[in-house]
C-alpha positions in Angstrom: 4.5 1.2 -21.5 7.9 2.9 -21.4 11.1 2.1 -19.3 12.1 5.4 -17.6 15.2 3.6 -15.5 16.9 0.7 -15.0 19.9 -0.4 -11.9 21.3 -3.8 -11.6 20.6 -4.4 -7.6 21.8 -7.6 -5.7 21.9 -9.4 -8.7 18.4 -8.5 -9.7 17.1 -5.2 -11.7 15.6 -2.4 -10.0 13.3 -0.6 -13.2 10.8 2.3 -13.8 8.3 2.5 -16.3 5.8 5.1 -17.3 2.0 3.7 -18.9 -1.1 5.2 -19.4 -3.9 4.5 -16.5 -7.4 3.7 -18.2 -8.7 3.7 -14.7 -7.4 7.1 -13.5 -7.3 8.4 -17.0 -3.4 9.9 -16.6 -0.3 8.4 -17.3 1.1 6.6 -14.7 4.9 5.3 -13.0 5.3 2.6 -10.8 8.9 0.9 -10.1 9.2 -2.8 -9.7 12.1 -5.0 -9.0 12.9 -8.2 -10.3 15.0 -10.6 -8.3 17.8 -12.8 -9.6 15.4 -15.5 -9.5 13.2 -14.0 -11.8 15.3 -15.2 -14.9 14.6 -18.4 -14.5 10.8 -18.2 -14.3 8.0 -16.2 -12.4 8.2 -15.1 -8.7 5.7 -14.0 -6.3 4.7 -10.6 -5.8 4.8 -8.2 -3.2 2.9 -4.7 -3.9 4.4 -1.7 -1.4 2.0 1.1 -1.3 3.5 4.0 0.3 2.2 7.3 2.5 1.5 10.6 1.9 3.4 12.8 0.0 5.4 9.8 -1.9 5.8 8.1 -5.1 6.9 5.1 -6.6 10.5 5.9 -6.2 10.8 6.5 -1.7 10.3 2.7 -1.1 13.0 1.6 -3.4 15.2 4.2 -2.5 14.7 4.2 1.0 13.9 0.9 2.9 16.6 -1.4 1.4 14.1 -4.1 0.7 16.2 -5.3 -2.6 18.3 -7.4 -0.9 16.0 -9.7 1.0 13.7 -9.8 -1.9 16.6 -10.8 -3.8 17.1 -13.6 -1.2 13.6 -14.9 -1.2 13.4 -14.8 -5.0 10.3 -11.9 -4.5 9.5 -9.1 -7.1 8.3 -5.8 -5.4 6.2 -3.4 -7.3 5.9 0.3 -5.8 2.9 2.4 -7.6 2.6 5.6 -6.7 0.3 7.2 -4.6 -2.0 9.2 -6.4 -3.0 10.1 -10.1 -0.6 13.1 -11.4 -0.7 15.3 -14.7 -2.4 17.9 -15.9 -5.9 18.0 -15.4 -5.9 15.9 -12.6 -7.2 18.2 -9.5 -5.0 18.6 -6.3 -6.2 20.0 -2.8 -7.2 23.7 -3.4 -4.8 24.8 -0.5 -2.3 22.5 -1.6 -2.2 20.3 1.7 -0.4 17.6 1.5 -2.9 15.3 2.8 -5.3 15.7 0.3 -5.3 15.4 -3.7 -1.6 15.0 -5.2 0.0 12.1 -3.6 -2.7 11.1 -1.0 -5.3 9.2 -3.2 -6.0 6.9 -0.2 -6.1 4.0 -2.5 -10.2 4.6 -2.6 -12.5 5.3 -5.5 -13.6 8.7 -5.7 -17.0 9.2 -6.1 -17.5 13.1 -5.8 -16.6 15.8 -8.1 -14.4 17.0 -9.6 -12.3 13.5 -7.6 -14.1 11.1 -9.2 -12.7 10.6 -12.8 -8.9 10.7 -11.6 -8.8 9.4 -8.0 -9.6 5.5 -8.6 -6.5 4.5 -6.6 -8.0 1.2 -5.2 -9.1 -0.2 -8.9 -5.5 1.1 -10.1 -4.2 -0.9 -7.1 -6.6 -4.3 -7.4 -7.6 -4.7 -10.9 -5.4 -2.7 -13.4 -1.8 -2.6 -12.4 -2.0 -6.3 -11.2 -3.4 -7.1 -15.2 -0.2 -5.0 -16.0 2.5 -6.9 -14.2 1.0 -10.0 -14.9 1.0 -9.7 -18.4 4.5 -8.5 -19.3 6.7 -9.7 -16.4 8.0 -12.6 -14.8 5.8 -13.1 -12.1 3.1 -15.4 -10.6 0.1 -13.4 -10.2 -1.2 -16.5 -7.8 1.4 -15.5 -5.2 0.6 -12.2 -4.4 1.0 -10.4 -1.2 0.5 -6.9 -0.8 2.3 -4.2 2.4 2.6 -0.7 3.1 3.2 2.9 4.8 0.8 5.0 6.8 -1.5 5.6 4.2 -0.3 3.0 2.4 -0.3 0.6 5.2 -4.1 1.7 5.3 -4.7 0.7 1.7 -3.0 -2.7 2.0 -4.9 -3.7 5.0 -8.5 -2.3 3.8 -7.4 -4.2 -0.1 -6.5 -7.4 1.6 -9.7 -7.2 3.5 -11.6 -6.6 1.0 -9.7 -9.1 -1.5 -8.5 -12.3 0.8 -8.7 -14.3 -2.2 -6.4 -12.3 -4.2 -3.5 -11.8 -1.3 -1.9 -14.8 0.7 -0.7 -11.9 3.5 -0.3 -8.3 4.2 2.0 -6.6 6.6 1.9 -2.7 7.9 4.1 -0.3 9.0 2.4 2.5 11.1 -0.6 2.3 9.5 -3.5 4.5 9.7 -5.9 1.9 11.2 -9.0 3.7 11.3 -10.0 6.4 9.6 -12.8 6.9 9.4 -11.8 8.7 13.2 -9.0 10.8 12.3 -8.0 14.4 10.9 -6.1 12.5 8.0 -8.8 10.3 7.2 -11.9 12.2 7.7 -10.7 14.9 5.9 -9.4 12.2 2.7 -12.8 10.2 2.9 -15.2 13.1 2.5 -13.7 14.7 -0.1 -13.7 11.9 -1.6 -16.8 10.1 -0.9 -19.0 12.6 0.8 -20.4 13.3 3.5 -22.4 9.7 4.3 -20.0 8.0 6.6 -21.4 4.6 6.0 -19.6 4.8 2.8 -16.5 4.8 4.7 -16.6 1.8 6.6 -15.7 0.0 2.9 -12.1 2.1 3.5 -11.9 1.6 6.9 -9.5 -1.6 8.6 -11.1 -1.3 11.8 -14.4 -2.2 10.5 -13.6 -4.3 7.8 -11.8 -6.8 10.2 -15.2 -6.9 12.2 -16.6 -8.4 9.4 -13.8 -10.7 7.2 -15.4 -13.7 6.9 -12.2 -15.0 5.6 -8.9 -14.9 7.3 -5.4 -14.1 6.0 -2.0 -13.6 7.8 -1.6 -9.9 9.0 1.4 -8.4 10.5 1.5 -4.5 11.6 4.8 -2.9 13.3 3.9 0.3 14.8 6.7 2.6 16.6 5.8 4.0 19.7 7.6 7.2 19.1 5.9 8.0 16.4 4.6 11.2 16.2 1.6 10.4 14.8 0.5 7.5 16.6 -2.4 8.5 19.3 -4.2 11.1 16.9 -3.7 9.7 13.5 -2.7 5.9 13.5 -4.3 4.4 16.5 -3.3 0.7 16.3 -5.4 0.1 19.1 -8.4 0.2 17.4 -7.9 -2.0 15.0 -6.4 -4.6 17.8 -9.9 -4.4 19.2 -12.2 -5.3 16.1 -9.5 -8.2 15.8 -10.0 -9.3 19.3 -13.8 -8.9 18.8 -13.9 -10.3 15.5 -11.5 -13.4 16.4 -9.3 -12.5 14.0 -5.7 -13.6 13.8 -3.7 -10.3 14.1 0.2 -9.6 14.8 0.5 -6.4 16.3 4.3 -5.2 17.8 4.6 -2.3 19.0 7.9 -1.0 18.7 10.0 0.6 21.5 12.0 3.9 20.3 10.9 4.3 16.4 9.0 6.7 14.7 7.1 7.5 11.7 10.1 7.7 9.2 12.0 5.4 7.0 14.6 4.5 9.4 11.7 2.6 10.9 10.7 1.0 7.9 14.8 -0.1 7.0 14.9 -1.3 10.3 12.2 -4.0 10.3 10.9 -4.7 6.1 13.9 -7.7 6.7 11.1 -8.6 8.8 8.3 -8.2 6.9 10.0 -10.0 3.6 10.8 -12.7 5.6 6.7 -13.3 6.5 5.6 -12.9 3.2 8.2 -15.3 2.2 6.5 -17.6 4.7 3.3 -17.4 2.8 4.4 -16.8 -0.4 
């Protein structure tokens, strides 16, 4: 593992680092921030996964969320979105919503995906083993949040993995899909064409079937540009209701997709994984 960048931040250390992935068979960059608190012993963990066309590097630019992470004594890690380097294949047309930074946080199983694009083991298995290991951080405390598509792999991870996550929070994220253009297109490049392989990357259904509940919080904007074709929150407040699962859905008057959203409200969303953390 190699440090690539280091800042002191509200009395904490925003760093970079650069390791080789077994998992997605590339190297590898993920940022990570270290609270004040962190010098005196481990902290809990918060993993942000962000949206398309990101890396490691928009969330801790972008959404301010050093200085209540500083104040709640919480490390963040950021991975980024999708396995990168030569020899890793990107979307033949170059979309952005396919291939190069939109690994969905899945496992690929269909050529020529399937020996890069293992973004939900990276996520679950690997990176935490990572952190774990060489920082100052108490891998039992470990709550997980995200962006769009990221918001979509931290809901369909924490699902999937209640055990390993005491909460998980959303911005805008893209709740189902396995019924829209972003998703269908991601999820059948990536897995094929048998849609009941989906449903394990899908929040909507996994919700219906959690037999194990953890806090969730979603913020969605209701300006958002993407919101009734792409994101629909509503679906996923239905398998809640249906399912009897706890959900905290707010729909946000005036904001959209961007980060000015996200600044706006992660004081929020640190302060309910503090809560459970």
């Amino acid at each position: 593992m190699e440090q690539i960048d280091a800042h002191r931040c509200f009395g904490g250390q925003q760093l970079r680092f650069r390791h080789p992935s077994a998992v997605l068979d590339c190297d590898m960059t993920f940022s990570l921030y270290l609270p004040p608190q962190a010098d005196k012993g481990p902290v809990p963990v918060l993993y942000w996964l962000s949206g398309l066309t990101c890396t490691d590097e928009n969330f801790v630019t972008k959404a301010g969320a050093q200085r209540y992470a500083a104040e709640y004594g919480i490390a963040l890690v950021a991975p980024d979105t999708s396995p990168r380097g030569e020899g890793v294949p990107d979307d033949p047309e170059g979309a952005y919503d396919f291939g190069l930074g939109a690994g969905f946080y899945v496992n690929a199983s269909q050529e020529p995906w399937a020996r890069h694009y293992r973004m939900y083991d990276y996520v679950v298995e690997e990176l935490p083993a990572l952190i774990n290991a060489q920082f100052p951080v108490d891998g039992d405390r470990t709550a997980i949040s995200g962006h769009s598509m990221g918001g979509h792999g931290a809901l369909t991870i924490a699902l999937k993995n209640p055990g390993r996550y005491r909460s998980v929070s959303a911005f805008a994220p893209i709740c189902s899909p396995m019924r829209c253009p972003w998703g269908e297109k991601a999820l059948v490049g990536y897995l094929g064409d048998n849609r009941e392989y989906w449903r394990d990357y899908d929040s909507s259904e996994l919700i219906r079937r959690a037999n194990q509940h953890i806090p969730i919080l979603v913020d969605q904007g209701d300006a958002d540009n993407f919101l009734r074709e792409q994101l629909k929150p509503e679906l996923l407040q239905q398998a809640a209701n249906a399912a009897g699962y706890p959900l905290e859905l707010r729909i946000q008057p005036g904001y959209d997709h961007s980060y000015f959203f996200i600044a706006s409200l992660i004081g929020d969303h640190l302060h309910f994984h503090a809560d459970h953390l």
